[in-house]
N, C-alpha and C positions, 0 to 999 in steps of 0.2 A: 371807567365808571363802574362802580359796583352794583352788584344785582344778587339779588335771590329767588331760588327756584324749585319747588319740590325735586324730592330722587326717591324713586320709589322702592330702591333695592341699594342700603347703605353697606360696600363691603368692606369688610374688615382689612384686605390690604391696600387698600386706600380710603385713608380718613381724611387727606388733606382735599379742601375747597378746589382747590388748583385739577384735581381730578375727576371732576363734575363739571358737564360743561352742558348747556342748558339746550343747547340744539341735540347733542346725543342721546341725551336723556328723554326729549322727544320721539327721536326716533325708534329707540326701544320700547318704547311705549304705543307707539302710534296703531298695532294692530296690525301692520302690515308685515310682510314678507322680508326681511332683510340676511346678509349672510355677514359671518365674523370675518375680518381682515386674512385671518389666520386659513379656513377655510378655502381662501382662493389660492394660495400660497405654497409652494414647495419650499423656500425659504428665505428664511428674515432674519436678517443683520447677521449673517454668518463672520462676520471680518469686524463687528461693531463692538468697539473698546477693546480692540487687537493695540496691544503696546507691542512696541518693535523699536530701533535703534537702525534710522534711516540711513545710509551705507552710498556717499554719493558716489558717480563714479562717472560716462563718456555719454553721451547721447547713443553713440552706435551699439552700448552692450547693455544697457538699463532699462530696467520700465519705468514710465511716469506716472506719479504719485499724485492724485488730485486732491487740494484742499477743498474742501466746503465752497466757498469762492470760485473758485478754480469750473466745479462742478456746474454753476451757474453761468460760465462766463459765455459769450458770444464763440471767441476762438478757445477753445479747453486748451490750457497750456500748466503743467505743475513742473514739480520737482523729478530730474532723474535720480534713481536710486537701482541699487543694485538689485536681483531679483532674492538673492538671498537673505535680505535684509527682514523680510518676512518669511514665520516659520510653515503656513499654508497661503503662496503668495494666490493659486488660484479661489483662494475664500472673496480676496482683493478685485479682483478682476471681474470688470465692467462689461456687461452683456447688454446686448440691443435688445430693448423694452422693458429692461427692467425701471423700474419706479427707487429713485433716489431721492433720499431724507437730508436735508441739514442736520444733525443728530445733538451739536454742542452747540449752548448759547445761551441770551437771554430771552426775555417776552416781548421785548420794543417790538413797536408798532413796524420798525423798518428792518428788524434783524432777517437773518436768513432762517432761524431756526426753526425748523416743525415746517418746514417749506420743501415745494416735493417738485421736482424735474424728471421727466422719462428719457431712456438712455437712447438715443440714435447713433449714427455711425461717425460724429464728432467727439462720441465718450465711449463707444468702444474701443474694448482690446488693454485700455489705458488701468488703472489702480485707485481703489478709493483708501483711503484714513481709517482710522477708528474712530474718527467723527462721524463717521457717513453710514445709514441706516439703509442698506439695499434690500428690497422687495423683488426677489424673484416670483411670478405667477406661475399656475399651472396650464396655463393656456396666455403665453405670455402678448401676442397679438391679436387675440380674440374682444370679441366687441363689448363683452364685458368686463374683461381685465382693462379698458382704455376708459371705458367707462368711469371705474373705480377707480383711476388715475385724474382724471378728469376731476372727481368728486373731490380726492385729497390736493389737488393743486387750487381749490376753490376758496374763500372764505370760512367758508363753514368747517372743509376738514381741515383745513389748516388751524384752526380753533379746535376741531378734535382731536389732532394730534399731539398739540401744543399741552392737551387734557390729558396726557401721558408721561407728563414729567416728573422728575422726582431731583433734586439736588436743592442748594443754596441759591450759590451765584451763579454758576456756570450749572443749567441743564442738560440733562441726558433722557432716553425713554426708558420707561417696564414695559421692555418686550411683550409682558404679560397683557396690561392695559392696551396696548399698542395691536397687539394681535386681535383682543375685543368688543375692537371699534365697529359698529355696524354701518359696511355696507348698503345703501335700498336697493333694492331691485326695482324693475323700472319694463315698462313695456317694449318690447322687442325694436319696436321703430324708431322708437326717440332711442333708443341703447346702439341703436345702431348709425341713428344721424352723429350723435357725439364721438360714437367710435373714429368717424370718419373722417371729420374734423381734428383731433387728433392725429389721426392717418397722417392728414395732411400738412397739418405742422410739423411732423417729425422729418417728414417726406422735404419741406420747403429750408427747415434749419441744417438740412444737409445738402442741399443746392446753394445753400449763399456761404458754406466754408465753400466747395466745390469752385465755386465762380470767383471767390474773395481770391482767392489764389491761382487760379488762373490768370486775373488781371496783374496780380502779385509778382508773377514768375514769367511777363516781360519786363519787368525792370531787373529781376534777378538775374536773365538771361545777358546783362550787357555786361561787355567783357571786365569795364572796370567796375561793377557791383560784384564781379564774381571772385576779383582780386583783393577788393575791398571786404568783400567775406571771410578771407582766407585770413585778414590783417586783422580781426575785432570779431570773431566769433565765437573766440572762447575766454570766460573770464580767469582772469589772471595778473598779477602783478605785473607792470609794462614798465620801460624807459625806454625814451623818443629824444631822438637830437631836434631841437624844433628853430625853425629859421624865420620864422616871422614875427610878427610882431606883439606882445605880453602885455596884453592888457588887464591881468590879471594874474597873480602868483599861483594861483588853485593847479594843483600838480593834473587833476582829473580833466580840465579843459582840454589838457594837450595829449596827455598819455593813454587816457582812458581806451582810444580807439584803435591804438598802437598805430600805424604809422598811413590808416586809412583817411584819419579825416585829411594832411595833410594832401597824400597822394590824390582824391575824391576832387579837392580844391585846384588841384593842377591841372586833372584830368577836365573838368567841367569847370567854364568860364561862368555857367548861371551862376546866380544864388537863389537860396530860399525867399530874399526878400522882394526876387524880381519877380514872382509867382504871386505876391499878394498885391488887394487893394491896399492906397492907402492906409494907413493906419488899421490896417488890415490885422491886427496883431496884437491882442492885448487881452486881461484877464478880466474879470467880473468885478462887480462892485457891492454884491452882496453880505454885508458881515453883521448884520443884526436879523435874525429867525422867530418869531414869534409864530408859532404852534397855532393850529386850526381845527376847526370839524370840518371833514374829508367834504370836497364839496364847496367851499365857501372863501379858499383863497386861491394860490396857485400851488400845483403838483411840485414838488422839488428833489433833482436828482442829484446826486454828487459822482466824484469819480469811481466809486464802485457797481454804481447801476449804469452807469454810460455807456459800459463797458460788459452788461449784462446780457443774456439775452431774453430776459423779461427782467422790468423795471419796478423797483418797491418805492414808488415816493414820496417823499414827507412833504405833509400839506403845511402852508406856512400862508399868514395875513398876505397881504399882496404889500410889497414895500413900496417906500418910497424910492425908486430907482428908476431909471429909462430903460424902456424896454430893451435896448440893446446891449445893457450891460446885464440881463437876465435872460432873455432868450435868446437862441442863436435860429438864424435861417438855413430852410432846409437847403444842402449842398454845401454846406459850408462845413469845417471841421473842427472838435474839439478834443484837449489832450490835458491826459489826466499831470498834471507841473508842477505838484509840490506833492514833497515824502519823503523817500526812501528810497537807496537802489540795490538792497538785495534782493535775494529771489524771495517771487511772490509778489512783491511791489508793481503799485501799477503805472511808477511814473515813465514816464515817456509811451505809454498807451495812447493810439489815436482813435477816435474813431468818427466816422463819415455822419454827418447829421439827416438822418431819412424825416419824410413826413413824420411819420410815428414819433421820434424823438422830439421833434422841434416843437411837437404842445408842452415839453415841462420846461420848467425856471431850470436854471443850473446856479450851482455851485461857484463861489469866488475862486474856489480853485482849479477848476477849470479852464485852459487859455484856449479863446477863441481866434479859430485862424479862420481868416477871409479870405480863398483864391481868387485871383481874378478868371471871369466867366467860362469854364470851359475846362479846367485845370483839377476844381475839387476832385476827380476821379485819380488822375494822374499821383496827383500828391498825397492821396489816403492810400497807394498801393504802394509809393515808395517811403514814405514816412512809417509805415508799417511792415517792413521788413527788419530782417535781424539787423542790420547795417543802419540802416533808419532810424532804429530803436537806439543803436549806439549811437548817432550822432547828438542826437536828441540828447540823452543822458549828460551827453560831454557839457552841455553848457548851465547844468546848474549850480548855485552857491550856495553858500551856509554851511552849516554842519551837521545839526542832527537831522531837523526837519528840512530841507534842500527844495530850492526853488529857481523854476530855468529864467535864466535873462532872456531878455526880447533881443538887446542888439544880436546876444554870439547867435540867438537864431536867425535871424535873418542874415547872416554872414556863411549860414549853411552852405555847402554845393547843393546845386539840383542837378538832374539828368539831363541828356541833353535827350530827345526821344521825337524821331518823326513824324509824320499825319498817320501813318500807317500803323505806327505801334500803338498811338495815344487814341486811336481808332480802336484800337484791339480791347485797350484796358479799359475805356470807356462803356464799351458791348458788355464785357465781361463784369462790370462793377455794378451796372443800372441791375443785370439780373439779377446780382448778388444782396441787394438791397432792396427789391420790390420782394426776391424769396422773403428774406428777415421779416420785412412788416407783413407781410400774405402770412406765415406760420405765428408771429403774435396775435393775427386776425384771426384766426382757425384757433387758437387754443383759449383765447376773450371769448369767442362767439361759444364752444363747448362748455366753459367753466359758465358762463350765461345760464345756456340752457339747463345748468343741473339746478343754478341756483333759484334762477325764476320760473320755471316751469316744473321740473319736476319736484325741488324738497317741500314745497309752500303744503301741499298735501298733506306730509311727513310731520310737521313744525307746527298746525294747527292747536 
């Protein structure tokens, strides 16, 4: 919607509307105490629009390179690349509590761009792009720097930063505007209830990788997942003498996993298909979206935010569909099933459906698995390993845009796994998932409090 707004100080290096944004201008205005971006900061985007010529190379000798995506993601997983592929790779390099920008993009309502995540010990040590706008503080855990993190992950700075743009089609920031931006200052109590809350998200998003893989690394533990690992864990051109039966010509059904899915299927008499309900198995029926005001139909995620660990979603009329071909139940799992499968692609992506997730619509490309009662835990920890992720892959068709079959899934192997172990992974996965939704709880309830309590003052 379009608006107009007085500015009371029009500067000459920015004339475009785009860098006027009606809440900052408020704010500078307002009388009160505020401090510049730039101000709290040792430094800003040191590494931002660094070109380099990425240099891939082994897991054991590389660092990993985070996309924009990547940065966002529940498990941070990018690209490896050599370390000399960048000419000051520690400019790159991701420090605990720094404040990370989505830096390239557009203005849509669901893009990443002008969108800000704090660094925990899930994005440290690891690499940002020359998309990515890093914010080092000079008191980088202090209750004002969480504060002002807080502020910019809210609606409002996200609208201010977004006020820092400068290109065509694809946006970037001026550092200059960017640094600009006023901060409020805020009285010591509430500065410190948000700090806290914060605290505590960063605190919880590092307890459900911790736990996610913990549950993870008893299925990794069993001797033919570790031999199976050894058959399909690096990508590469493969041929397989295959002795079963070809129900399909597709060369990637067979070869893709080199000689694991084969041996998988020997080793373990389950399948994947004995592990669900009924018709336990099947993709969405969503494919007409009609756009809404926020509020008035249903939230709608697709495979990029499922996979998130905070969700952007687009509000869409409510359709005409059954609720179970749009929502999924909590426990249950869904997998991102059509795309691509280079890197960065998020097909064969699983992820466990917590309360939190199970209030938005999904995506028709989505496929919804149903475990029977007891199981969702077991099967999110091994469907989500490296092995898992190749089996998965192996059963999709098409060619450019690639889409999994339901049969060759459920003809998957499963593990065979005792009361004891399925005991272990189960302990291990409820913590892992009450963390996830406790730190989206703490970082809602923070971005809350700047928006409803403290800026309404500022914004008069």
């Amino acid at each position: 919607m379009a608006e107009a707004f007085p500015v009371r100080n029009v500067d000459s290096s920015a004339l475009r509307a785009l860098n006027y944004h009606p809440q900052v201008e408020r704010i500078r205005r307002a009388g009160r105490r505020s401090l510049l971006l730039r101000e709290l900061l040792t430094e800003m985007g040191s590494s931002y629009g660094t070109v380099f010529v990425r240099k891939d190379c082994d897991p054991s000798v590389g660092i990993e390179l985070l996309a924009q995506s990547d940065m966002f993601a529940a498990e941070p997983q990018g690209r490896v690349i050599r370390r000399d592929s960048m000419a000051n790779p520690e400019r790159h390099e991701i420090k605990k509590w720094q404040v990370l920008l989505a830096g390239a993009g557009t203005l849509g309502k669901t893009e990443l761009y002008g969108r800000a995540i704090i660094a925990d010990d899930r994005l440290s040590g690891k690499c940002v792009g020359p998309d990515a706008m890093s914010l080092t503080f000079k008191e980088p855990s202090s209750d004002f720097a969480l504060f002002a993190y807080a502020f910019l992950a809210g609606p409002t700075g996200v609208g201010a930063i977004r006020s820092t743009s400068y290109g065509t089609k694809i946006l970037r920031f001026r550092e200059d505007l960017l640094g600009s931006l006023p901060i409020p200052e805020v009285e010591a109590p509430t500065c410190h209830r948000v700090a806290n809350l914060i605290r505590r998200c960063v605190q919880k998003r590092e307890s459900y990788l911790v736990e996610l893989k913990a549950a993870r690394a008893v299925v990794e533990s069993l001797p033919e997942m570790r031999d199976a690992h050894a058959m399909c864990s690096q990508r590469r051109a493969r041929a397989v003498v295959w002795r079963g039966a070809l129900p399909t010509l597709v060369g990637r059904t067979y070869a893709s996993t080199g000689d694991a899915l084969q041996y998988l299927g020997r080793a373990w008499p389950g399948r994947l298909g004995d592990l669900l309900l009924p018709n336990g198995l099947f993709y969405g029926l969503l494919r007409k979206r009609t756009p809404c005001a926020e509020g008035q139909g249903v939230a709608m995620i697709g495979q990029r935010d499922v996979m998130s660990i905070r969700q952007i979603p687009e509000w869409i009329a409510v359709p005409r569909i059954s609720r179970a071909s749009l929502f999924a139940d909590p426990g249950s799992l869904v997998m991102s099933a059509v795309g691509g499968v280079g890197e960065g692609h998020s097909l064969g992506s699983v992820a466990i459906v917590s309360p939190r997730i199970a209030r938005f619509a999904f995506s028709q490309h989505l496929l919804r698995i149903q475990p029977v009662a007891g199981y969702g835990a077991e099967l999110h920890a091994y469907l989500s390993t490296t092995v898992g992720r190749s089996l998965l892959r192996s059963t999709v068709a098409g060619t450019i845009v690639l889409q999994m079959r339901l049969d060759f899934l459920r003809m998957l192997p499963a593990p065979l796994l005792d009361n004891a172990q399925r005991g272990i992974i189960a302990a291990h996965h409820a913590r892992a998932i009450n963390a996830l939704d406790s730190a989206d709880e703490a970082e809602a309830e923070a971005i809350r409090i700047v928006e409803e309590e403290v800026l309404p003052p500022w914004l008069i």
